[in-house]
C-alpha positions in Angstrom: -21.7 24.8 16.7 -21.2 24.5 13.2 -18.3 21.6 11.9 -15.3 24.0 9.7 -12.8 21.6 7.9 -10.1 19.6 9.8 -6.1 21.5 9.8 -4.5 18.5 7.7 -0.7 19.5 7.4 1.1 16.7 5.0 4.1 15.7 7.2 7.8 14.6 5.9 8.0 11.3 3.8 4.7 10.2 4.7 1.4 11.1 6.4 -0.2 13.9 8.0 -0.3 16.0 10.8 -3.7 16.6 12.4 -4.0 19.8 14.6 -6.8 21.4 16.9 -9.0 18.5 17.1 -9.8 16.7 20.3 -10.2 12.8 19.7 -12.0 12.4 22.8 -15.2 15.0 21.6 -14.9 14.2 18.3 -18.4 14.6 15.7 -19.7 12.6 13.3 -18.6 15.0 10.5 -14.9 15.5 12.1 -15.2 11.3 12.2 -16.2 11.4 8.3 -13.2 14.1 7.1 -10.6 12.3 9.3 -11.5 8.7 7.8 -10.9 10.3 4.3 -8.3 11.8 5.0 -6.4 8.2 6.5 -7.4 6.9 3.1 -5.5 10.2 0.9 -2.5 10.5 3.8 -2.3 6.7 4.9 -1.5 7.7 8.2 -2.2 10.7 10.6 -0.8 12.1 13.8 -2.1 13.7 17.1 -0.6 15.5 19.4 -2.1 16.8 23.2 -4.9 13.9 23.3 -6.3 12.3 26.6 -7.9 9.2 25.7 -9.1 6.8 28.2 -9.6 3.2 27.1 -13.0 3.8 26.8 -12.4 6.9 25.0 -10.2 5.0 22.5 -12.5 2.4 21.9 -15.0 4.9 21.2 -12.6 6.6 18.6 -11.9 3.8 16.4 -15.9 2.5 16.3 -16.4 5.9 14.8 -13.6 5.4 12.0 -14.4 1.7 11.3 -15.6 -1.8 13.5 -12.6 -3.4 16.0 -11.1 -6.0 14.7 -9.6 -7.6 17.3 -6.5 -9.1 17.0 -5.8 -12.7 18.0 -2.0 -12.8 18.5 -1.5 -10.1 21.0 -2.5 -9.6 24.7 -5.4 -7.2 25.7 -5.4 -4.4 28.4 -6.8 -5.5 31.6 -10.9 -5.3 31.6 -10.6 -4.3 27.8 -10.9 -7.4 25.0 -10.6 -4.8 22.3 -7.3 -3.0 23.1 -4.3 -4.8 22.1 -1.3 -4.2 24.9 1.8 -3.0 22.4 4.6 -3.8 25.1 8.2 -4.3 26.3 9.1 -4.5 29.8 12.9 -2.9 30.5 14.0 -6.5 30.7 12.9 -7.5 27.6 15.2 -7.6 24.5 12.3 -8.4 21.7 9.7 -5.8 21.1 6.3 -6.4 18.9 6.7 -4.8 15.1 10.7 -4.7 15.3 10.5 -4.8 11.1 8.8 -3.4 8.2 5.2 -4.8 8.0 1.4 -3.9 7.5 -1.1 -5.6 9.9 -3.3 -8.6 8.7 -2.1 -8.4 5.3 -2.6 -12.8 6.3 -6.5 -11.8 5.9 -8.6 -12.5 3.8 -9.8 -9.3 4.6 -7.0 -7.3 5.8 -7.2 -5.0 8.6 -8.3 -1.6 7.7 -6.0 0.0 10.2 -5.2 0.8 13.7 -5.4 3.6 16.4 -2.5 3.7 18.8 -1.9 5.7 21.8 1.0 6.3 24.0 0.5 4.9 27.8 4.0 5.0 28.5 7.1 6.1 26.8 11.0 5.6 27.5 13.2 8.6 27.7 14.1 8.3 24.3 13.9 6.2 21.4 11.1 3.7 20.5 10.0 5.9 17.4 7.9 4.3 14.7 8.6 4.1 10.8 6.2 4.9 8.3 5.9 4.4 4.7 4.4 5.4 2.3 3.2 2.4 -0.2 1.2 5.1 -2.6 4.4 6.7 -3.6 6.1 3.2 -3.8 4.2 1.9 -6.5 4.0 5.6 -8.2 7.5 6.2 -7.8 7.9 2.5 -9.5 9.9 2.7 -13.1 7.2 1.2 -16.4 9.5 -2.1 -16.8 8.6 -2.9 -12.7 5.0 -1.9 -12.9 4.7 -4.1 -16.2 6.4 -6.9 -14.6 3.8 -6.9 -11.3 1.1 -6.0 -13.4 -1.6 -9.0 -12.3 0.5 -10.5 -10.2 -0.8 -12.0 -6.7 1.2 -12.6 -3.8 0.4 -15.0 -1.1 0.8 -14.2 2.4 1.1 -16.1 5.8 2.0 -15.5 9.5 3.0 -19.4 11.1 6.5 -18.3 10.4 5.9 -15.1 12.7 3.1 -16.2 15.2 2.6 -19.8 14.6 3.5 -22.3 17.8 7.4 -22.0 15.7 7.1 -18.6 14.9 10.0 -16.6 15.5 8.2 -14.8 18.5 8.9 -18.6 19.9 12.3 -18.0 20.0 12.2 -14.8 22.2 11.8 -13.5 25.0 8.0 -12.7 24.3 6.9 -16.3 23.6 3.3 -15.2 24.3 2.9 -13.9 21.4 4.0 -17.2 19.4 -0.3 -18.9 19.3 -0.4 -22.8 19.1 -3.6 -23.6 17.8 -4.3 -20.1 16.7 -5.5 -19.8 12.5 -2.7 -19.1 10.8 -3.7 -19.4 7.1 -2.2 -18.5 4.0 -4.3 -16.2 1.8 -3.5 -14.6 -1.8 -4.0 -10.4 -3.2 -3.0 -8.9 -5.5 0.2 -7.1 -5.6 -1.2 -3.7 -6.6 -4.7 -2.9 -4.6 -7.2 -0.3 -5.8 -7.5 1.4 -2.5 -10.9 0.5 -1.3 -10.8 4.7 0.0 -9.3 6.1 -2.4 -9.2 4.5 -5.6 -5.3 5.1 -5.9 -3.1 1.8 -6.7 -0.7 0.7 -4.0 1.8 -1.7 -3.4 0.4 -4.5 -1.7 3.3 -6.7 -0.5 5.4 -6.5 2.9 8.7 -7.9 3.8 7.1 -9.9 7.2 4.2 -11.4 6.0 4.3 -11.4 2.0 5.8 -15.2 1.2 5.9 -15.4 -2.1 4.0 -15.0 -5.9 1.2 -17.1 -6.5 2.2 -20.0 -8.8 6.1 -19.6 -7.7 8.1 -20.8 -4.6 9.6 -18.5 -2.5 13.3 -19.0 -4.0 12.2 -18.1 -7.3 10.2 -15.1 -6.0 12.5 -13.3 -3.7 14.1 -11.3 -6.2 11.7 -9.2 -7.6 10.2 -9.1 -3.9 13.5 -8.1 -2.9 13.4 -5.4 -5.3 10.2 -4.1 -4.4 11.0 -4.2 -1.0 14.5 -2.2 -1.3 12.4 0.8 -3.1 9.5 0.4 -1.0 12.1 1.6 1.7 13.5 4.7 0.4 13.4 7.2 3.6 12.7 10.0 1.2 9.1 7.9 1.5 9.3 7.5 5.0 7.8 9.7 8.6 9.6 9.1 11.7 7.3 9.4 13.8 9.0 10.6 17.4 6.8 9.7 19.9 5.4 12.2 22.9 3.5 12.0 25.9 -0.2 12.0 24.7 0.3 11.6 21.1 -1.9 8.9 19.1 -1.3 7.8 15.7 -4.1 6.3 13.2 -2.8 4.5 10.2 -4.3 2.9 7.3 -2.4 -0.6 6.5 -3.0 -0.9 3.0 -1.6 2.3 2.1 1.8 2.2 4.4 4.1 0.4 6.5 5.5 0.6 9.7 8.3 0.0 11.8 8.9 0.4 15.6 12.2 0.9 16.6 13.5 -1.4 19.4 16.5 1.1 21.0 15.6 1.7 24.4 16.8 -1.6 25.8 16.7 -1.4 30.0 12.9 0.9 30.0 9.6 0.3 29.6 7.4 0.6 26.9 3.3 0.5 26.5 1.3 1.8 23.6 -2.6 0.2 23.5 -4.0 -0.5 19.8 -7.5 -1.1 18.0 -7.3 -2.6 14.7 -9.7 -1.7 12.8 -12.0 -4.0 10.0 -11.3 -3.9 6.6 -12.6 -5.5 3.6 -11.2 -8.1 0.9 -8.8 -6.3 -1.4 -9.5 -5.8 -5.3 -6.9 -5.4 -8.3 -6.0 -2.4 -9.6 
C-alpha cells in the first residue's frame, strides 16, 4: 500500500489537527510527515486512537528517543511513561501554569506524546501557545531589545526538595537530591526543525537574563510573557476519550487547567529527546 500525504488541518490559535491516521499502525513515512509537521504546527491533535502503553512507547521512538523524565512518577511496569495525575481528593494538579518542558536542559526536551487514560466529566482542558507567532507578532523596538539576549533557566524553585510542589498536596513530585541545575539559551531559538525563530523564554522555568538579577529582568520578561499569552495565539485543547496530543516544546507552551476539583484525572506522557538550542 502506497503512503498519500497526512490530512493536516491548522486548528484555532495554535496547532494542528491530524485526521485518518491510526497512531497505533503508523509507517515510517507517516512517522517522517508527522515529525515535520510538529516542527511547522508545534503541536498536533488526535482523535479516535487506542494506544496501549506499549503502543505509545512505540509511537514516540518513532518521532524521536524517550527522554525520561526525572521529576514525575511512571506507570506501573512502564519506566518510560510519566503518570500525569490528580486523584478527586487532590487540590494541585501537574502543569497548572504556562510552561514548556525541560527548558532547565541543557538540551531541552524535544517534546511529548500524551494520551488520555482517564478523563473527568468536564474540564481539565490544556492551553496551547503558539511561541512562533509570539516572537513574529513581536513589535521591531522588542525584537531589537532581545536581540542576543540569553536567559537562564532553573527548576529548584518548582521541583527542588523546597519547590513549590513541596507545599502541596503532591509533595512527590518535589525531588531532594534530584539535579536541578541552572542552564542558559538564548531567548530567540532557530528552530532546530524548522529554521523559524521562536521565543524561547517561559514564565515557570525562565529566571532571569544572563548578566542581570531577576528584579532587574522581570520587566521585559513580564512583557514578553503578557504578549506571549494573547488567546488569539492560543488552542484549547478540549480533551475526549481517546484523544492524544504530540507537542513540540520549543515552539509552544502549555497549560492544563485544574477545574475539575472532586474527579479523577490520568493522562500518561513520553518526553521526547532534544538537542542543545542555537541562536537565531
Amino acid at each position: 500500500m502506497l503512503d498519500t500525504a497526512l490530512r493536516i488541518e491548522p486548528a484555532a490559535g495554535c496547532g494542528a489537527d491530524v485526521r485518518d491516521i491510526d497512531l497505533a499502525r503508523l509507517t515510517p513515512a507517516e512517522a517522517g510527515q508527522l515529525r515535520q509537521a510538529l516542527f511547522d504546527h508545534g503541536v498536533l491533535f488526535f482523535r479516535d486512537q487506542t494506544l496501549t502503553p506499549e503502543q505509545h512507547i512505540a509511537l514516540a521512538e518513532q518521532i524521536a528517543p524517550i527522554d525520561v523524565n526525572r521529576f514525575f512518577p511512571a506507570a506501573p511496569g512502564y519506566p518510560t511513561i510519566a503518570k500525569v495525575e490528580k486523584t478527586a481528593e487532590q487540590a494541585t494538579n501537574i502543569g497548572g501554569g504556562w510552561h514548556t518542558d525541560h527548558s532547565y536542559d541543557v538540551a531541552p526536551a524535544l517534546g511529548s506524546v500524551l494520551v488520555a487514560r482517564d478523563l473527568p466529566p468536564s474540564g481539565g482542558d490544556t492551553l496551547f501557545a503558539d511561541m512562533y507567532a509570539a516572537y513574529v507578532t513581536l513589535d521591531a523596538e522588542t525584537k531589537a531589545q532581545i536581540s542576543g539576549l540569553r536567559a537562564v533557566h532553573g527548576s529548584d524553585h518548582v521541583f527542588g526538595e523546597k519547590g513549590v510542589y513541596a507545599t502541596t498536596d503532591q509533595p512527590e513530585l518535589a525531588k531532594g537530591g534530584v539535579e536541578t541545575p541552572e542552564t542558559v539559551h538564548p531567548v530567540v531559538i532557530k528552530h532546530p526543525g524548522s529554521g523559524k525563530p521562536v521565543l524561547y523564554v517561559n514564565p515557570s522555568f525562565t529566571l532571569r537574563f544572563e548578566g542581570q538579577t531577576r528584579e532587574e529582568s522581570l520587566p521585559l520578561l513580564m512583557k514578553l510573557y503578557a504578549h506571549a499569552m494573547s488567546m488569539d495565539r492560543v488552542h484549547t485543547l478540549v480533551w475526549q476519550p481517546g484523544m492524544v496530543a504530540i507537542w513540540d516544546n520549543r515552539a509552544t507552551w502549555h497549560f492544563a487547567k485544574n477545574d475539575y476539583h472532586g474527579h479523577y484525572r490520568l493522562m500518561h506522557r513520553i518526553t521526547l529527546a532534544g538537542c542543545e538550542l542555537e541562536a537565531a
